[in-house]
TORLOLO-977526 format. One record per residue: residue number from 1; residue in one letter; y, z, x of N, C-alpha, C in turn. Coordinates in steps of 0.001 Angstrom, whole numbers, plus 524288, in hexadecimal, padded with zeros to 5 digits. Layout:
+-----+------+-------+-------+-------+-------+-------+-------+-------+-------+-------+
|  nr | rest |   n_Y |   n_Z |   n_X |  ca_Y |  ca_Z |  ca_X |   c_Y |   c_Z |   c_X |
+-----+------+-------+-------+-------+-------+-------+-------+-------+-------+-------+
| NUM |    A |     Y |     Z |     X |     Y |     Z |     X |     Y |     Z |     X |
...
+-----+------+-------+-------+-------+-------+-------+-------+-------+-------+-------+
This chain:
+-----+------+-------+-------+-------+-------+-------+-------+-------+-------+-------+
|  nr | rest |   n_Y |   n_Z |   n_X |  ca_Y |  ca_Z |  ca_X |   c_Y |   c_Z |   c_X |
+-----+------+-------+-------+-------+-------+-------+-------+-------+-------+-------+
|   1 |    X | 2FD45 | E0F0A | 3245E | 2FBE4 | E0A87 | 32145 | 2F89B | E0C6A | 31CA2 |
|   2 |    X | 2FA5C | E0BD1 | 31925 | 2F709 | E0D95 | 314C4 | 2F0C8 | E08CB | 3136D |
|   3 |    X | 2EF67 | E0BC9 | 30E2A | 2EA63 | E0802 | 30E19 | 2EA7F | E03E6 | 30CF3 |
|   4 |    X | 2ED85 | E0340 | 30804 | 2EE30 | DFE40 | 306BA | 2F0F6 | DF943 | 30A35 |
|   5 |    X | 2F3E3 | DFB58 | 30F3B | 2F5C4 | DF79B | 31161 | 2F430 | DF4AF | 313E4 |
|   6 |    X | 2EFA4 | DFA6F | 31841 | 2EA78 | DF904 | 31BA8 | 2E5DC | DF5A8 | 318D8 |
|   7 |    X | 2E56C | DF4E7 | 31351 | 2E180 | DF2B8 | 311AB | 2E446 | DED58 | 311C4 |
|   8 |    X | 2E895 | DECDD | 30F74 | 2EC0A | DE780 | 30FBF | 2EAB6 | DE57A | 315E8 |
|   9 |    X | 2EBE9 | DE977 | 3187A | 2EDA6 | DE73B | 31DA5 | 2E904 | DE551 | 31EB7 |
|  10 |    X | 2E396 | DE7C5 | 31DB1 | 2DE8D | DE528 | 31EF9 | 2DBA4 | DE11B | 31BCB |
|  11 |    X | 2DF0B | DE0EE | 316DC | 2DC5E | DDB0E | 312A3 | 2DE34 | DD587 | 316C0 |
|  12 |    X | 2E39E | DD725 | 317C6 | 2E607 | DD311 | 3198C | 2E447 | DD0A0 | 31F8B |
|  13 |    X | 2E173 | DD498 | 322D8 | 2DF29 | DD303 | 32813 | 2DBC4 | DD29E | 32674 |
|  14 |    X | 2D72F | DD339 | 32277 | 2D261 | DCFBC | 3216C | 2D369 | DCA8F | 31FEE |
|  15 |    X | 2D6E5 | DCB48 | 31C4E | 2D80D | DC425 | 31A40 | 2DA6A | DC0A0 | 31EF5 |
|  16 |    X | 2DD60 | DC365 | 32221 | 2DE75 | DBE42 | 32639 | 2DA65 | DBE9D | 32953 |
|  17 |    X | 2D7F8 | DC1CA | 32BE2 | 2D418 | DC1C1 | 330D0 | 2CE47 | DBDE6 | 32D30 |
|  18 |    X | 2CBFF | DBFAD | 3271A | 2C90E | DB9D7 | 325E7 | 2CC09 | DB57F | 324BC |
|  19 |    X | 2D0C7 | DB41E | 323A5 | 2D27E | DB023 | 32353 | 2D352 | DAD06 | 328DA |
|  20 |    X | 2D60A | DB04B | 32CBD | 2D516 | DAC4F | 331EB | 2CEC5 | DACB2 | 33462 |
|  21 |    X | 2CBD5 | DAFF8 | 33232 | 2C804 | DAE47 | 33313 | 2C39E | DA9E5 | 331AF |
|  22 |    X | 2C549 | DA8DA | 32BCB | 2C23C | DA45D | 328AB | 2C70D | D9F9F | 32B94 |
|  23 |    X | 2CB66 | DA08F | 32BA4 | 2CDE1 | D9C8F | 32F27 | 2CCD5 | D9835 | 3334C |
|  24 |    X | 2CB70 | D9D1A | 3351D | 2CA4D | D9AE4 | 33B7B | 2C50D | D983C | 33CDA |
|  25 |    X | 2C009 | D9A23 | 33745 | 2BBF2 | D9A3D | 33861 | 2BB9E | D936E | 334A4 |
|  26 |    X | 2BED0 | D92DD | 330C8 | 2BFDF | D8D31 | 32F8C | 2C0F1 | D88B5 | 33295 |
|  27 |    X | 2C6FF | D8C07 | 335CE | 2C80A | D88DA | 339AF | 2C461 | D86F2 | 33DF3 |
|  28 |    X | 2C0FD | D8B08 | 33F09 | 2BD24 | D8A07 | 34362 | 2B8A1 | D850F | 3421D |
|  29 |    X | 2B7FF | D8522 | 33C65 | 2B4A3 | D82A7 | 339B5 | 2B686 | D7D97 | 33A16 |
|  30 |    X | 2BCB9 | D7B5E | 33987 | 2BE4A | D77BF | 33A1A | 2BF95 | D7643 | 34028 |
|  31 |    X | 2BD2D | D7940 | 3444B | 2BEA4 | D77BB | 3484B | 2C46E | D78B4 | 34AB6 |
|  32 |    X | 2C669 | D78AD | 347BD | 2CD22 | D797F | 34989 | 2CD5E | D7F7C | 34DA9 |
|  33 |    X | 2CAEC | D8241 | 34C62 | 2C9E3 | D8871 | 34FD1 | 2C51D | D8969 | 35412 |
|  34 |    X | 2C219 | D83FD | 353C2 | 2BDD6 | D83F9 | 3550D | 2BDDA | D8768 | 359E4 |
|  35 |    X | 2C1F9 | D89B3 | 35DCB | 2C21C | D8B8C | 361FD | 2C0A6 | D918D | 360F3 |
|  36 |    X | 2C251 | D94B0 | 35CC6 | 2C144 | D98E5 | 35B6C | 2B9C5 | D9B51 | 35BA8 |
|  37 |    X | 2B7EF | D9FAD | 35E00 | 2B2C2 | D9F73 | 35DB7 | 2B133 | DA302 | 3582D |
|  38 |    X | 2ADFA | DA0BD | 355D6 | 2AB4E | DA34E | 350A3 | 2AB17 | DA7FC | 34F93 |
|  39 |    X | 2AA95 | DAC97 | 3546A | 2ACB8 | DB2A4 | 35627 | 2B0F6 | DB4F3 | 352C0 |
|  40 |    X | 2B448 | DB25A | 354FF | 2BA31 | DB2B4 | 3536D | 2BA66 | DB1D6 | 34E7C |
|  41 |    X | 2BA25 | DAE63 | 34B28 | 2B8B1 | DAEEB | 3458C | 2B486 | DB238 | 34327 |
|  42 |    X | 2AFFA | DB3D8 | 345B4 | 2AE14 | DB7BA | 341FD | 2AF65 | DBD7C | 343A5 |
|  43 |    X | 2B4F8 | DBE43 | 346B2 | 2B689 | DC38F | 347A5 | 2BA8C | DC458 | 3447C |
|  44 |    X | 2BD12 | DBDB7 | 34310 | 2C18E | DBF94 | 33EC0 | 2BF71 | DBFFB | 339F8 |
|  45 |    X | 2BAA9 | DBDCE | 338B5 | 2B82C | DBE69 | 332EF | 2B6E7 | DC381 | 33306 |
|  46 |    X | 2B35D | DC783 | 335DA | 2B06B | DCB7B | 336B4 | 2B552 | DD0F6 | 3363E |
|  47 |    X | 2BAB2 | DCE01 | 33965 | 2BF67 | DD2F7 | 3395D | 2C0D6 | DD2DC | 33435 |
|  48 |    X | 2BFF5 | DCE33 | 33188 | 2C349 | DCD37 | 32CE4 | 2C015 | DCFE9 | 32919 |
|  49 |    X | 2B8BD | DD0AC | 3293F | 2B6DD | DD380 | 325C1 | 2B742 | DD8EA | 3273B |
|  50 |    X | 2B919 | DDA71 | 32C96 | 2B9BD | DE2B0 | 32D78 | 2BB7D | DE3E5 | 32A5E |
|  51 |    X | 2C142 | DDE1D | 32B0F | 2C6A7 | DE199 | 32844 | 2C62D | DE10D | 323B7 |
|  52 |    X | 2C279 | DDD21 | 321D1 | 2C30A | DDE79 | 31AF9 | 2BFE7 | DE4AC | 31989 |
|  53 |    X | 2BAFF | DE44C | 31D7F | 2B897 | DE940 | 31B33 | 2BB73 | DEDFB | 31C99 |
|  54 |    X | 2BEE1 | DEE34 | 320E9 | 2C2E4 | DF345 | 3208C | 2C557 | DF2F2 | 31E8F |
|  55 |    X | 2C7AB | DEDED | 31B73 | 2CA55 | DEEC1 | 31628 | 2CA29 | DF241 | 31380 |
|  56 |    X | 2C406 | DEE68 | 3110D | 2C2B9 | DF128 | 30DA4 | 2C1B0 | DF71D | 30C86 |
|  57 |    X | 2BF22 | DF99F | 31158 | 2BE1B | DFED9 | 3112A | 2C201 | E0040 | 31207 |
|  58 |    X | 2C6B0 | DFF87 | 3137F | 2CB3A | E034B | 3157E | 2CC94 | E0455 | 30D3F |
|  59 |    X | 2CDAC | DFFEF | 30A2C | 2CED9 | DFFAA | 3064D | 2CC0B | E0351 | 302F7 |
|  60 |    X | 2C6A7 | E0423 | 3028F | 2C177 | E0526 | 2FFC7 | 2BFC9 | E0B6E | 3023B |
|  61 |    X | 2C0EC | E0B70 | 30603 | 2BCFA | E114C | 307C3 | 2BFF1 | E1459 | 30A62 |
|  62 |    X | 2C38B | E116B | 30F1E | 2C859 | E179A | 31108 | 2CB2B | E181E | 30CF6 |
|  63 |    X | 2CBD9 | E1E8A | 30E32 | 2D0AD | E1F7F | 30B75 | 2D3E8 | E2140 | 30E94 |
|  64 |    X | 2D94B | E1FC7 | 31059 | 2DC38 | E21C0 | 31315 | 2DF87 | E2567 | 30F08 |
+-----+------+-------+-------+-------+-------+-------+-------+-------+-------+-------+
């Protein structure tokens, strides 16, 4: 896998993992998810900031 693909491949699992995360954490807000525990949303927010910062450094500082 080259770099540029792996960086693609990791823009794109940050943007969905905060997007179902601000998701869910709306939904919860409206009650409709209310079953979900608050945990679970700040593990998809928290995965969603790794993968941006291994994004980023994979992009910025390795060099393969």
């Amino acid at each position: 896998m080259s770099q540029s693909s792996l960086n693609r491949r990791l823009t794109q699992i940050f943007g969905m993992l905060l997007g179902i995360g601000i998701a869910v954490w709306v939904l919860r807000g409206f009650g409709i998810l209310s079953f979900i525990p608050g945990g679970i949303i700040w593990l998809l927010i928290l995965a969603a900031i790794a993968v941006g910062i291994i994004s980023y450094a994979q992009r910025t500082w390795w060099r393969f």
